[in-house]
C-alpha positions as CSV (number, residue, x, y, z in Angstrom):
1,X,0.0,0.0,0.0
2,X,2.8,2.7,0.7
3,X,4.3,1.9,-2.7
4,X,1.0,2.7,-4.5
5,X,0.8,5.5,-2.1
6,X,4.1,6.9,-2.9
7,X,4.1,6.5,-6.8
8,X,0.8,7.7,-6.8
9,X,2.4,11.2,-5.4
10,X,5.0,10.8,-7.3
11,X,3.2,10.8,-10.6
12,X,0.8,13.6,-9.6
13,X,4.0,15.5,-9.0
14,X,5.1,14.8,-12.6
15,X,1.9,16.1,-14.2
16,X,2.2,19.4,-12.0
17,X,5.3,19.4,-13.5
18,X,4.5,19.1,-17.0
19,X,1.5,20.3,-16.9
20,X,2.0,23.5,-15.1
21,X,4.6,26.3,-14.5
22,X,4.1,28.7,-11.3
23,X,0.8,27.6,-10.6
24,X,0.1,28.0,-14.1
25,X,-1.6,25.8,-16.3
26,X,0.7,25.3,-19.0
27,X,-2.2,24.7,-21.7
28,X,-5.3,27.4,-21.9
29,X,-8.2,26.7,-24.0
30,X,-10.2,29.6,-25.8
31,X,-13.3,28.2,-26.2
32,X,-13.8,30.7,-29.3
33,X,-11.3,29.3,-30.5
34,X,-12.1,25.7,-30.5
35,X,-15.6,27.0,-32.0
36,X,-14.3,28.4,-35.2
37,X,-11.9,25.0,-35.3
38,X,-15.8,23.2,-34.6
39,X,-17.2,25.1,-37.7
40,X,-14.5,24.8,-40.2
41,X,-14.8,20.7,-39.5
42,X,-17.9,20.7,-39.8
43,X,-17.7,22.7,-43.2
44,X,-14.9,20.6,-44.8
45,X,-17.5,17.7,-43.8
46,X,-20.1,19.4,-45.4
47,X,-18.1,20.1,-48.4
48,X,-16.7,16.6,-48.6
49,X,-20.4,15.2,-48.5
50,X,-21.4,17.1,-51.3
51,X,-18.8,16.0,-53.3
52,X,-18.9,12.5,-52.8
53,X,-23.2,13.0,-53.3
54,X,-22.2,14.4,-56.7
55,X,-19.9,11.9,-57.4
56,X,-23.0,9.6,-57.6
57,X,-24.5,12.0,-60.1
58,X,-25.8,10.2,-63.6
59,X,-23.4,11.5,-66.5
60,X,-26.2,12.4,-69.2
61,X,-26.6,10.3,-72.2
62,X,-25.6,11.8,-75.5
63,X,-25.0,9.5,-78.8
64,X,-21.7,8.3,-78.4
65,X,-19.9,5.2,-80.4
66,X,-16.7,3.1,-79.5
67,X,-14.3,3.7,-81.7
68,X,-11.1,2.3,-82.6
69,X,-8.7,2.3,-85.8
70,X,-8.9,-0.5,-88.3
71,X,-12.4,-1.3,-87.1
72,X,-15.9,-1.6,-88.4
73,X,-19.5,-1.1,-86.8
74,X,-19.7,-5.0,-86.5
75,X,-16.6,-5.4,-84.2
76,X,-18.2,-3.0,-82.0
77,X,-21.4,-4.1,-81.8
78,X,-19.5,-7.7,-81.1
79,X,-17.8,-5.5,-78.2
80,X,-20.9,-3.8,-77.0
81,X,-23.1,-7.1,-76.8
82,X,-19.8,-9.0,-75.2
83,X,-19.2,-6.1,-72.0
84,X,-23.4,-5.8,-71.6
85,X,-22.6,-9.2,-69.6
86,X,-20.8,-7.7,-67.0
87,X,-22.8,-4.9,-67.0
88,X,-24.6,-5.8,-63.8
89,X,-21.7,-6.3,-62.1
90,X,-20.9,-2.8,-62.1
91,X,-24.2,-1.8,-61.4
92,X,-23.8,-3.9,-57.8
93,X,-20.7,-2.2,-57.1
94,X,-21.9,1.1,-57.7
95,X,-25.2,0.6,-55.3
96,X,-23.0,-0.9,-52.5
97,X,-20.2,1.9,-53.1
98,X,-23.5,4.4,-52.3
99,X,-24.8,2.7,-49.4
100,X,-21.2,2.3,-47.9
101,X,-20.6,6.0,-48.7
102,X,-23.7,7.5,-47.5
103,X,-22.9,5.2,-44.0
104,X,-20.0,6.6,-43.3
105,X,-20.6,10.2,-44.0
106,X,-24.3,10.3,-42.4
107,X,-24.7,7.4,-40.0
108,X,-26.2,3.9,-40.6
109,X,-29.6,5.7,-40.1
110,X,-29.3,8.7,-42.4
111,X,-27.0,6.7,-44.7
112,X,-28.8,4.7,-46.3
113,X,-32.3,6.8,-46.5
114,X,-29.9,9.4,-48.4
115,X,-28.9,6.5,-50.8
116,X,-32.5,5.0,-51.6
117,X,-34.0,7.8,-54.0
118,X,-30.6,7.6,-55.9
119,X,-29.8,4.0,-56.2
120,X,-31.7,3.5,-59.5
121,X,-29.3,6.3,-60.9
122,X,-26.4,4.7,-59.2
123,X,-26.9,1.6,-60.7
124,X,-27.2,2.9,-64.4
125,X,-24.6,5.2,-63.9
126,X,-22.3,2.3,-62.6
127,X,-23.4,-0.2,-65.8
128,X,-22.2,2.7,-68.0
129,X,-18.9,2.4,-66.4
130,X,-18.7,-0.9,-66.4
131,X,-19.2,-1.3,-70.2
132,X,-16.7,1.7,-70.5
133,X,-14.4,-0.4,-68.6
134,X,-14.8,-3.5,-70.7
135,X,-14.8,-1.9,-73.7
136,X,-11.4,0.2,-73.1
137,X,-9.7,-3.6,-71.9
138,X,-10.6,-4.5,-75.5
139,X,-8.8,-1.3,-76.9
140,X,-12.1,0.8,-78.1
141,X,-12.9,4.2,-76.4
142,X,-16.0,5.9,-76.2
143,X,-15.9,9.2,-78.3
144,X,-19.2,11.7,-78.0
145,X,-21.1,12.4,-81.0
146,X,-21.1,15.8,-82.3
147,X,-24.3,17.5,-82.8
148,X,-23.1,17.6,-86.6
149,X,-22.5,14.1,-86.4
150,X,-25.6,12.9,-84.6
151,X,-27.3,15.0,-87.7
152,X,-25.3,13.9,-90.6
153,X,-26.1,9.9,-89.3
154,X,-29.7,10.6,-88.4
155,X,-30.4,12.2,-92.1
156,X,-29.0,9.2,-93.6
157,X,-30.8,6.0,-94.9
158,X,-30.4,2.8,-93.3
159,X,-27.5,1.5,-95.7
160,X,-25.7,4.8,-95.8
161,X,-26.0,4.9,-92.0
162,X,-24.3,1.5,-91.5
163,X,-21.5,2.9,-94.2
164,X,-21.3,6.4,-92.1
165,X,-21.0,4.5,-88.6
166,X,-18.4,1.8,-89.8
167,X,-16.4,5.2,-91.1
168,X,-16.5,7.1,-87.5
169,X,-16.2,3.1,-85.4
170,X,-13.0,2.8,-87.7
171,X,-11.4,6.7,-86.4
172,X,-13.0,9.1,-89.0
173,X,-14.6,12.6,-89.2
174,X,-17.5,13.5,-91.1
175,X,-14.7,15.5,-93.4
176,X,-13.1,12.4,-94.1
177,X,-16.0,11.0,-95.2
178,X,-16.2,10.8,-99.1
179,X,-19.1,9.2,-100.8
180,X,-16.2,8.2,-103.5
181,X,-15.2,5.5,-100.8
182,X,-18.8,4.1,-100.9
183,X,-18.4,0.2,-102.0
């Protein structure tokens, strides 16, 4: 018992030590201080949660087409209906990313009531990707159609469509297009 006794003394001597200086508390907190440290966290949280909310946000849909050199719009489609398969899988991912997101940032109650009205968008969003992914493993990337393009295709008829395609799968433009070319 006096051994406790003593190194309990001698350990609260220690802190005075440290912990003061002439009576005086080494460390003072200014609670204003610590406030404005409270509301900066709490905006960087904030911020962080709206970016990782719009994160989730669906990437609209304009005509786009894989493209890659020295290939034709049946190769493609070949591609295309080969990745829809995994498809789902990135759908999955992307609805359990959102749920395990939405947990951590607002709780296991608000978490997943945040992620609920979204998942449907999630999960297309996150099929997109997945067929982007597949697609790029197998060398084609995804290039946006051009209002001019999207007209100059959608003014054609069905053969000359097929012909226009094939042309901007295989890496052209619209100005490299010649009707010379036409087989």
């Amino acid at each position: 018992m006096a051994f406790w006794a003593q190194s309990k003394d001698f350990a609260a001597a220690h802190l005075k030590l440290i912990f003061a200086h002439n009576n005086q508390p080494l460390i003072t907190y200014n609670h204003a201080i610590l406030r404005s440290i409270q509301a900066a966290l709490m905006k960087v949280v904030l911020l962080v949660a709206v970016l990782a909310v719009s994160a989730c946000a669906v990437k609209p849909l304009n005509g786009s087409i894989p493209t890659q050199q020295g290939h034709t719009l049946a190769s493609a489609r070949n591609a295309v209906l080969d990745c829809t398969g995994e498809a789902d899988e990135g759908g999955n991912s992307a609805v359990i990313g959102g749920y395990t997101t939405n947990v951590l940032l607002f709780g296991i109650i608000l978490g997943p009531l945040v992620t609920v009205p979204m998942q449907d968008e999630l999960r297309t969003q996150g099929e997109y990707d997945q067929v982007d992914r597949c697609l790029a493993e197998r060398g084609f990337e995804r290039r946006e159609l051009t209002g001019n393009e999207s007209a100059w295709l959608n003014n054609a008829s069905k053969h000359e469509r097929v012909r226009r395609l094939d042309h901007l799968v295989g890496g052209g433009t619209v100005e490299s297009y010649s009707f010379a070319n036409v087989q």
